[in-house]
C-alpha positions in Angstrom: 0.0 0.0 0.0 2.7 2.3 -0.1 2.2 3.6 3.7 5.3 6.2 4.9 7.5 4.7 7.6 7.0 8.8 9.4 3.5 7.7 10.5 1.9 5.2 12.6 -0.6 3.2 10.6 -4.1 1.5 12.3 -6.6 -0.6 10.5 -9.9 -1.5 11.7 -12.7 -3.5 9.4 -15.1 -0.8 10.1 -19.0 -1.4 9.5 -20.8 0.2 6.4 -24.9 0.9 7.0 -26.9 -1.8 5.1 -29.1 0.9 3.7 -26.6 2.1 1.5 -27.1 -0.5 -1.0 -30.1 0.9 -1.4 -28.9 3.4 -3.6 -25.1 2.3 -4.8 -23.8 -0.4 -6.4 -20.9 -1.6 -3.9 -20.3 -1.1 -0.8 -16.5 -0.5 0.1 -15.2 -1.8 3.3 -13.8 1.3 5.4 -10.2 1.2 6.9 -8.6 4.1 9.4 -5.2 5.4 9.3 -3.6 7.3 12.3 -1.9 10.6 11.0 -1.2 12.1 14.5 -1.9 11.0 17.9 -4.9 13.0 18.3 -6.1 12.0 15.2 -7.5 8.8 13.3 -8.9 9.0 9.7 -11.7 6.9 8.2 -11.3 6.3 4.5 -12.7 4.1 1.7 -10.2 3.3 -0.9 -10.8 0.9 -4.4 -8.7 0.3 -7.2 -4.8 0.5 -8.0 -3.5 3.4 -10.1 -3.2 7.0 -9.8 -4.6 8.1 -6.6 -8.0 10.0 -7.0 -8.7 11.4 -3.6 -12.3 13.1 -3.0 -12.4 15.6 -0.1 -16.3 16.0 1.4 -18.0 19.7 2.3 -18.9 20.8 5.3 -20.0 18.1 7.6 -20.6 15.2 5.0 -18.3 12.0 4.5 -17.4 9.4 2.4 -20.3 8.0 2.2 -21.7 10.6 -0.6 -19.0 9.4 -2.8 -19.8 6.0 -3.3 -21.0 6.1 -7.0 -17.6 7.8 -7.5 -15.6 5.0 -5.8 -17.3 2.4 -7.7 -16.8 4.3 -11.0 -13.1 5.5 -10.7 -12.1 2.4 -9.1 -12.4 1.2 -12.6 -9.2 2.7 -13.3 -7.7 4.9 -10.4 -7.1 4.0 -6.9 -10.0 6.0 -5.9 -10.3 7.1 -2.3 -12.6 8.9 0.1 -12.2 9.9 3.3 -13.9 11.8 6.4 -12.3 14.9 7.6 -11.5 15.6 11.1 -14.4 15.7 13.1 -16.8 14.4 10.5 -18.1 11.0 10.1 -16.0 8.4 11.5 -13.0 10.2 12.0 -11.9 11.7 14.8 -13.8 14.1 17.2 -11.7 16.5 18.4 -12.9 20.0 20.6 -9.1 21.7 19.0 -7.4 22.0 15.4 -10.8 22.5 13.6 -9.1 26.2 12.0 -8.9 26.4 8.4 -5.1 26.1 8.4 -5.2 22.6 10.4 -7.4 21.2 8.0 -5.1 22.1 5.2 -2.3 20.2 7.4 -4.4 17.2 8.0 -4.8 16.7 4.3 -1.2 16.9 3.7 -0.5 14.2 6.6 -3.1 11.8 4.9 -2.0 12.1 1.5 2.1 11.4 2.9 0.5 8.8 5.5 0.1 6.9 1.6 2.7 8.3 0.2 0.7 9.4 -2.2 2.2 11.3 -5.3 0.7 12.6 -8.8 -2.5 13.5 -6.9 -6.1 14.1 -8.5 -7.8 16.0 -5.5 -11.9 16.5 -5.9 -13.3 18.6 -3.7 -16.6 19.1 -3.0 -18.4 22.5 -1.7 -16.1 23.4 1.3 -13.7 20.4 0.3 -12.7 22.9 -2.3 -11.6 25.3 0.6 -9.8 22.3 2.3 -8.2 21.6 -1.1 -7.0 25.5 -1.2 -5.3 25.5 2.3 -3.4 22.5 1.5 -2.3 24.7 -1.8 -1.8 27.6 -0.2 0.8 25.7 2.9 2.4 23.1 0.2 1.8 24.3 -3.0 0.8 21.9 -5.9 3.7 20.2 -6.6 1.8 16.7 -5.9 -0.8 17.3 -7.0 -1.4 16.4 -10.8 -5.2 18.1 -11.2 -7.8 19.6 -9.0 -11.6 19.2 -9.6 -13.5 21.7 -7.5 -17.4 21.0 -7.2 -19.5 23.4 -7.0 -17.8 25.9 -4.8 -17.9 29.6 -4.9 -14.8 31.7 -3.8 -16.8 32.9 -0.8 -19.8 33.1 1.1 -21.3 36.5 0.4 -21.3 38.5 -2.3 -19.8 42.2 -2.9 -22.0 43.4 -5.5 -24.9 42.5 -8.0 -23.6 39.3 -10.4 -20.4 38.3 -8.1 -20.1 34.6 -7.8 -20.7 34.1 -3.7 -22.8 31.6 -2.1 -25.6 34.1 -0.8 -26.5 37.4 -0.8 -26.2 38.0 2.9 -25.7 36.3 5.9 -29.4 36.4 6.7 -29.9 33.3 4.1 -27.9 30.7 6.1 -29.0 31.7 10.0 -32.2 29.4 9.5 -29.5 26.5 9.1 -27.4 28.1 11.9 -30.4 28.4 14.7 -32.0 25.1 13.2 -28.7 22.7 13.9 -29.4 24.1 17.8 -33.1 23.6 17.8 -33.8 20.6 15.6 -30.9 19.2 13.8 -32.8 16.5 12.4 -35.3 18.0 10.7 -32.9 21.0 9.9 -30.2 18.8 8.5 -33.0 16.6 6.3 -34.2 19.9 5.0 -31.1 21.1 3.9 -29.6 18.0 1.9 -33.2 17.7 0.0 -32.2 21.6 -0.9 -29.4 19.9 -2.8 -30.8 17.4 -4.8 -33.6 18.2 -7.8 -35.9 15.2 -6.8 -37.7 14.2 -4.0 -35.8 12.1 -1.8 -36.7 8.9 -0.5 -36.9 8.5 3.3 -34.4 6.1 3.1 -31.6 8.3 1.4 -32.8 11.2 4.1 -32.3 8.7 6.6 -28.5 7.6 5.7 -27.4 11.2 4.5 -28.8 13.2 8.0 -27.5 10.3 9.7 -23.9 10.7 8.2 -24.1 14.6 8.8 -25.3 14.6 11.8 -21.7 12.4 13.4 -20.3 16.2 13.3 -20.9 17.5 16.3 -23.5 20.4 16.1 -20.8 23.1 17.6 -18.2 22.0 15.1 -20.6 22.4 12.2 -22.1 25.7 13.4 -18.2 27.0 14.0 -17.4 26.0 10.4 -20.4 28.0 9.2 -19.7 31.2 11.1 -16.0 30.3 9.9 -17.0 30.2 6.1 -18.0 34.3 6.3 -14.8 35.4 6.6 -13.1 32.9 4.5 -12.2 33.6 1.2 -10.1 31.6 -1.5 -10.5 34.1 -4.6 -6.6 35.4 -4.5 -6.1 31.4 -4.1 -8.1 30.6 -7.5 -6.1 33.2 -9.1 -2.6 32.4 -8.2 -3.0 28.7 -8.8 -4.7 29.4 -12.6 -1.9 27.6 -14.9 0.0 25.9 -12.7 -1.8 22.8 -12.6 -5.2 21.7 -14.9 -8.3 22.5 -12.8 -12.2 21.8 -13.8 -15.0 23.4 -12.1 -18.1 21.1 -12.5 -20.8 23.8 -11.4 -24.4 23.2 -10.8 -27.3 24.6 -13.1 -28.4 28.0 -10.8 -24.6 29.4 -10.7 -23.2 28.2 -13.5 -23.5 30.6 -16.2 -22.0 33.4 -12.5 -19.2 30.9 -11.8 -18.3 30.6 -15.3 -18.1 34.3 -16.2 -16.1 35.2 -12.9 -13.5 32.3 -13.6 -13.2 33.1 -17.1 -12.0 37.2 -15.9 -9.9 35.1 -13.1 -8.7 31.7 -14.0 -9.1 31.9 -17.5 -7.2 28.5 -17.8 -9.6 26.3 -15.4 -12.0 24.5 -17.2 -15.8 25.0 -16.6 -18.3 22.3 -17.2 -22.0 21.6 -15.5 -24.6 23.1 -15.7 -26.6 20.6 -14.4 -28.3 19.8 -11.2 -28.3 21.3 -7.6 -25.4 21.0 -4.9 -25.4 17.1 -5.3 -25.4 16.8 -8.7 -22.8 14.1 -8.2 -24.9 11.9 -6.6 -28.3 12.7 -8.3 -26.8 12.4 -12.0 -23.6 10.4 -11.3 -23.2 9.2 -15.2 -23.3 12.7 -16.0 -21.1 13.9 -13.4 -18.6 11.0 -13.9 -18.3 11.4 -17.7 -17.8 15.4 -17.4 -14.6 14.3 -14.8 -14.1 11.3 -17.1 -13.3 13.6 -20.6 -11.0 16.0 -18.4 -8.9 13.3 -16.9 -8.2 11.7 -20.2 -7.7 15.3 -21.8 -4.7 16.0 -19.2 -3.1 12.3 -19.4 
Protein backbone atom coordinates (compact mmCIF):
# COMPACT_ATOMS: atom_id res chain seq x y z
CA UNK A 1 0.00 0.00 0.00
CA UNK A 2 2.72 2.29 -0.14
CA UNK A 3 2.21 3.64 3.73
CA UNK A 4 5.34 6.23 4.89
CA UNK A 5 7.46 4.74 7.58
CA UNK A 6 7.01 8.79 9.45
CA UNK A 7 3.46 7.73 10.47
CA UNK A 8 1.88 5.17 12.64
CA UNK A 9 -0.63 3.19 10.58
CA UNK A 10 -4.12 1.46 12.34
CA UNK A 11 -6.61 -0.58 10.53
CA UNK A 12 -9.90 -1.54 11.70
CA UNK A 13 -12.74 -3.51 9.41
CA UNK A 14 -15.10 -0.81 10.08
CA UNK A 15 -18.96 -1.41 9.47
CA UNK A 16 -20.76 0.15 6.41
CA UNK A 17 -24.87 0.89 6.95
CA UNK A 18 -26.89 -1.83 5.07
CA UNK A 19 -29.09 0.90 3.74
CA UNK A 20 -26.64 2.15 1.53
CA UNK A 21 -27.10 -0.48 -1.03
CA UNK A 22 -30.14 0.87 -1.42
CA UNK A 23 -28.87 3.37 -3.61
CA UNK A 24 -25.11 2.32 -4.77
CA UNK A 25 -23.82 -0.43 -6.39
CA UNK A 26 -20.93 -1.58 -3.91
CA UNK A 27 -20.32 -1.14 -0.79
CA UNK A 28 -16.46 -0.47 0.06
CA UNK A 29 -15.24 -1.79 3.30
CA UNK A 30 -13.76 1.28 5.45
CA UNK A 31 -10.22 1.24 6.91
CA UNK A 32 -8.58 4.08 9.42
CA UNK A 33 -5.22 5.40 9.27
CA UNK A 34 -3.61 7.30 12.34
CA UNK A 35 -1.86 10.63 11.00
CA UNK A 36 -1.18 12.06 14.46
CA UNK A 37 -1.92 11.04 17.86
CA UNK A 38 -4.93 13.02 18.31
CA UNK A 39 -6.13 11.97 15.17
CA UNK A 40 -7.52 8.76 13.35
CA UNK A 41 -8.91 9.00 9.73
CA UNK A 42 -11.70 6.87 8.21
CA UNK A 43 -11.33 6.28 4.48
CA UNK A 44 -12.65 4.13 1.74
CA UNK A 45 -10.21 3.33 -0.94
CA UNK A 46 -10.82 0.88 -4.39
CA UNK A 47 -8.74 0.32 -7.24
CA UNK A 48 -4.83 0.48 -8.00
CA UNK A 49 -3.50 3.41 -10.14
CA UNK A 50 -3.19 6.98 -9.85
CA UNK A 51 -4.62 8.11 -6.63
CA UNK A 52 -8.00 10.02 -7.00
CA UNK A 53 -8.71 11.44 -3.64
CA UNK A 54 -12.29 13.08 -2.96
CA UNK A 55 -12.38 15.57 -0.08
CA UNK A 56 -16.28 16.01 1.44
CA UNK A 57 -18.01 19.67 2.33
CA UNK A 58 -18.92 20.78 5.30
CA UNK A 59 -20.01 18.13 7.59
CA UNK A 60 -20.62 15.18 5.04
CA UNK A 61 -18.28 11.95 4.51
CA UNK A 62 -17.39 9.45 2.36
CA UNK A 63 -20.33 7.97 2.24
CA UNK A 64 -21.68 10.57 -0.59
CA UNK A 65 -19.01 9.37 -2.81
CA UNK A 66 -19.83 5.96 -3.27
CA UNK A 67 -20.98 6.13 -7.04
CA UNK A 68 -17.62 7.81 -7.52
CA UNK A 69 -15.65 5.00 -5.78
CA UNK A 70 -17.27 2.45 -7.70
CA UNK A 71 -16.85 4.27 -11.00
CA UNK A 72 -13.11 5.53 -10.70
CA UNK A 73 -12.09 2.40 -9.06
CA UNK A 74 -12.35 1.25 -12.56
CA UNK A 75 -9.20 2.69 -13.32
CA UNK A 76 -7.70 4.85 -10.41
CA UNK A 77 -7.07 4.02 -6.89
CA UNK A 78 -9.98 6.03 -5.94
CA UNK A 79 -10.31 7.10 -2.25
CA UNK A 80 -12.56 8.87 0.13
CA UNK A 81 -12.18 9.86 3.30
CA UNK A 82 -13.91 11.82 6.37
CA UNK A 83 -12.26 14.90 7.64
CA UNK A 84 -11.48 15.56 11.06
CA UNK A 85 -14.43 15.74 13.15
CA UNK A 86 -16.80 14.41 10.48
CA UNK A 87 -18.14 10.97 10.12
CA UNK A 88 -15.98 8.44 11.50
CA UNK A 89 -13.01 10.24 12.01
CA UNK A 90 -11.92 11.67 14.76
CA UNK A 91 -13.77 14.12 17.18
CA UNK A 92 -11.74 16.53 18.35
CA UNK A 93 -12.90 20.03 20.62
CA UNK A 94 -9.11 21.70 19.05
CA UNK A 95 -7.45 21.95 15.35
CA UNK A 96 -10.83 22.50 13.62
CA UNK A 97 -9.11 26.22 12.00
CA UNK A 98 -8.94 26.38 8.35
CA UNK A 99 -5.15 26.11 8.38
CA UNK A 100 -5.20 22.57 10.44
CA UNK A 101 -7.42 21.22 7.95
CA UNK A 102 -5.06 22.05 5.24
CA UNK A 103 -2.28 20.21 7.39
CA UNK A 104 -4.43 17.21 7.99
CA UNK A 105 -4.81 16.75 4.34
CA UNK A 106 -1.22 16.88 3.67
CA UNK A 107 -0.48 14.17 6.55
CA UNK A 108 -3.10 11.78 4.95
CA UNK A 109 -1.96 12.14 1.50
CA UNK A 110 2.05 11.45 2.95
CA UNK A 111 0.49 8.80 5.46
CA UNK A 112 0.08 6.92 1.57
CA UNK A 113 2.72 8.25 0.23
CA UNK A 114 0.74 9.43 -2.23
CA UNK A 115 2.16 11.35 -5.28
CA UNK A 116 0.66 12.63 -8.80
CA UNK A 117 -2.47 13.49 -6.86
CA UNK A 118 -6.07 14.10 -8.52
CA UNK A 119 -7.78 15.96 -5.55
CA UNK A 120 -11.87 16.49 -5.88
CA UNK A 121 -13.34 18.57 -3.74
CA UNK A 122 -16.61 19.12 -3.02
CA UNK A 123 -18.42 22.54 -1.72
CA UNK A 124 -16.10 23.35 1.29
CA UNK A 125 -13.73 20.41 0.33
CA UNK A 126 -12.67 22.91 -2.33
CA UNK A 127 -11.60 25.29 0.61
CA UNK A 128 -9.84 22.34 2.30
CA UNK A 129 -8.16 21.56 -1.10
CA UNK A 130 -7.03 25.54 -1.18
CA UNK A 131 -5.34 25.52 2.29
CA UNK A 132 -3.40 22.46 1.53
CA UNK A 133 -2.28 24.69 -1.75
CA UNK A 134 -1.79 27.61 -0.20
CA UNK A 135 0.83 25.74 2.87
CA UNK A 136 2.41 23.14 0.19
CA UNK A 137 1.81 24.31 -3.00
CA UNK A 138 0.81 21.91 -5.94
CA UNK A 139 3.71 20.23 -6.57
CA UNK A 140 1.78 16.74 -5.95
CA UNK A 141 -0.79 17.27 -6.96
CA UNK A 142 -1.43 16.35 -10.85
CA UNK A 143 -5.22 18.06 -11.21
CA UNK A 144 -7.82 19.62 -9.01
CA UNK A 145 -11.58 19.20 -9.56
CA UNK A 146 -13.45 21.68 -7.54
CA UNK A 147 -17.40 20.95 -7.23
CA UNK A 148 -19.48 23.44 -6.97
CA UNK A 149 -17.81 25.89 -4.78
CA UNK A 150 -17.90 29.57 -4.92
CA UNK A 151 -14.85 31.67 -3.80
CA UNK A 152 -16.78 32.90 -0.82
CA UNK A 153 -19.82 33.07 1.10
CA UNK A 154 -21.26 36.53 0.42
CA UNK A 155 -21.25 38.54 -2.33
CA UNK A 156 -19.76 42.16 -2.93
CA UNK A 157 -21.96 43.42 -5.51
CA UNK A 158 -24.91 42.52 -7.99
CA UNK A 159 -23.60 39.28 -10.42
CA UNK A 160 -20.42 38.27 -8.15
CA UNK A 161 -20.14 34.60 -7.78
CA UNK A 162 -20.74 34.10 -3.74
CA UNK A 163 -22.84 31.56 -2.06
CA UNK A 164 -25.55 34.14 -0.80
CA UNK A 165 -26.46 37.36 -0.82
CA UNK A 166 -26.18 38.02 2.88
CA UNK A 167 -25.69 36.28 5.94
CA UNK A 168 -29.38 36.43 6.69
CA UNK A 169 -29.86 33.25 4.09
CA UNK A 170 -27.89 30.75 6.14
CA UNK A 171 -29.03 31.73 9.96
CA UNK A 172 -32.22 29.44 9.53
CA UNK A 173 -29.53 26.49 9.06
CA UNK A 174 -27.35 28.08 11.91
CA UNK A 175 -30.36 28.43 14.72
CA UNK A 176 -31.97 25.06 13.16
CA UNK A 177 -28.75 22.74 13.94
CA UNK A 178 -29.38 24.10 17.79
CA UNK A 179 -33.12 23.60 17.84
CA UNK A 180 -33.80 20.55 15.57
CA UNK A 181 -30.85 19.24 13.80
CA UNK A 182 -32.77 16.47 12.44
CA UNK A 183 -35.30 18.02 10.69
CA UNK A 184 -32.88 21.03 9.92
CA UNK A 185 -30.15 18.76 8.52
CA UNK A 186 -32.97 16.58 6.29
CA UNK A 187 -34.17 19.91 5.04
CA UNK A 188 -31.06 21.13 3.92
CA UNK A 189 -29.64 17.98 1.94
CA UNK A 190 -33.23 17.67 -0.05
CA UNK A 191 -32.24 21.61 -0.93
CA UNK A 192 -29.38 19.86 -2.76
CA UNK A 193 -30.85 17.41 -4.75
CA UNK A 194 -33.57 18.17 -7.80
CA UNK A 195 -35.92 15.22 -6.75
CA UNK A 196 -37.74 14.18 -4.03
CA UNK A 197 -35.81 12.09 -1.82
CA UNK A 198 -36.67 8.92 -0.50
CA UNK A 199 -36.89 8.47 3.27
CA UNK A 200 -34.44 6.07 3.14
CA UNK A 201 -31.58 8.29 1.45
CA UNK A 202 -32.80 11.16 4.09
CA UNK A 203 -32.32 8.69 6.65
CA UNK A 204 -28.50 7.55 5.72
CA UNK A 205 -27.44 11.20 4.51
CA UNK A 206 -28.79 13.17 8.02
CA UNK A 207 -27.54 10.31 9.71
CA UNK A 208 -23.94 10.71 8.23
CA UNK A 209 -24.07 14.59 8.82
CA UNK A 210 -25.35 14.61 11.80
CA UNK A 211 -21.74 12.36 13.42
CA UNK A 212 -20.26 16.22 13.29
CA UNK A 213 -20.89 17.49 16.27
CA UNK A 214 -23.54 20.43 16.10
CA UNK A 215 -20.80 23.08 17.57
CA UNK A 216 -18.24 21.96 15.05
CA UNK A 217 -20.57 22.45 12.21
CA UNK A 218 -22.09 25.69 13.37
CA UNK A 219 -18.16 27.00 14.02
CA UNK A 220 -17.45 25.96 10.38
CA UNK A 221 -20.44 28.00 9.16
CA UNK A 222 -19.70 31.20 11.07
CA UNK A 223 -16.00 30.35 9.95
CA UNK A 224 -17.03 30.22 6.07
CA UNK A 225 -18.03 34.34 6.32
CA UNK A 226 -14.85 35.38 6.63
CA UNK A 227 -13.10 32.92 4.54
CA UNK A 228 -12.22 33.58 1.20
CA UNK A 229 -10.08 31.64 -1.47
CA UNK A 230 -10.50 34.05 -4.64
CA UNK A 231 -6.56 35.36 -4.52
CA UNK A 232 -6.11 31.43 -4.09
CA UNK A 233 -8.09 30.65 -7.52
CA UNK A 234 -6.13 33.16 -9.08
CA UNK A 235 -2.57 32.42 -8.21
CA UNK A 236 -2.98 28.66 -8.77
CA UNK A 237 -4.68 29.37 -12.56
CA UNK A 238 -1.92 27.63 -14.92
CA UNK A 239 0.02 25.92 -12.72
CA UNK A 240 -1.78 22.85 -12.57
CA UNK A 241 -5.20 21.67 -14.86
CA UNK A 242 -8.31 22.52 -12.82
CA UNK A 243 -12.24 21.76 -13.81
CA UNK A 244 -15.00 23.42 -12.07
CA UNK A 245 -18.08 21.08 -12.50
CA UNK A 246 -20.76 23.80 -11.43
CA UNK A 247 -24.41 23.18 -10.77
CA UNK A 248 -27.29 24.58 -13.12
CA UNK A 249 -28.41 28.00 -10.83
CA UNK A 250 -24.59 29.44 -10.74
CA UNK A 251 -23.17 28.16 -13.46
CA UNK A 252 -23.47 30.60 -16.19
CA UNK A 253 -21.98 33.40 -12.53
CA UNK A 254 -19.24 30.93 -11.83
CA UNK A 255 -18.27 30.58 -15.29
CA UNK A 256 -18.12 34.32 -16.23
CA UNK A 257 -16.14 35.22 -12.92
CA UNK A 258 -13.50 32.34 -13.61
CA UNK A 259 -13.19 33.12 -17.07
CA UNK A 260 -12.02 37.20 -15.95
CA UNK A 261 -9.92 35.14 -13.09
CA UNK A 262 -8.70 31.66 -13.96
CA UNK A 263 -9.06 31.89 -17.50
CA UNK A 264 -7.21 28.52 -17.81
CA UNK A 265 -9.55 26.32 -15.41
CA UNK A 266 -12.03 24.46 -17.17
CA UNK A 267 -15.77 25.00 -16.60
CA UNK A 268 -18.30 22.31 -17.20
CA UNK A 269 -22.02 21.56 -15.51
CA UNK A 270 -24.56 23.10 -15.74
CA UNK A 271 -26.64 20.56 -14.44
CA UNK A 272 -28.31 19.75 -11.17
CA UNK A 273 -28.26 21.28 -7.59
CA UNK A 274 -25.45 21.00 -4.90
CA UNK A 275 -25.39 17.07 -5.28
CA UNK A 276 -25.45 16.77 -8.74
CA UNK A 277 -22.77 14.10 -8.21
CA UNK A 278 -24.90 11.89 -6.65
CA UNK A 279 -28.29 12.74 -8.28
CA UNK A 280 -26.83 12.38 -11.99
CA UNK A 281 -23.56 10.36 -11.30
CA UNK A 282 -23.22 9.25 -15.17
CA UNK A 283 -23.26 12.68 -16.03
CA UNK A 284 -21.12 13.95 -13.37
CA UNK A 285 -18.60 11.00 -13.91
CA UNK A 286 -18.30 11.39 -17.71
CA UNK A 287 -17.82 15.39 -17.43
CA UNK A 288 -14.57 14.30 -14.83
CA UNK A 289 -14.12 11.35 -17.13
CA UNK A 290 -13.34 13.59 -20.55
CA UNK A 291 -11.03 15.98 -18.45
CA UNK A 292 -8.90 13.26 -16.90
CA UNK A 293 -8.18 11.70 -20.16
CA UNK A 294 -7.68 15.29 -21.78
CA UNK A 295 -4.73 16.01 -19.19
CA UNK A 296 -3.07 12.31 -19.40
Amino acid sequence: MGISNHYRISLWAALVPAMLLAFCGNVFAGQYVRVSPDLDIYYEEAGTGTPIVFIPGWTSTSKYFTAQIEHFSKNYRAIAFDPRNKGRSSKTSSGNSRAQLGEDLKTFLDAFSLKDVILVGWSGGCYQAQDYFRAYGTDSTKAFICIDSAPKAIMSYDGDWAGMKSTVELKPLYDGLANDSVSTVRNFIQSMVTRQMTEEELNVFAEETLKTPIDIAQWHLLEWFIYDVSEDIRKMDAKIPVLYVLAEPVFETGKAWLSKNAPHAEVSGGFGLHMMFWEFPDRFNAVVDDFLRNIE
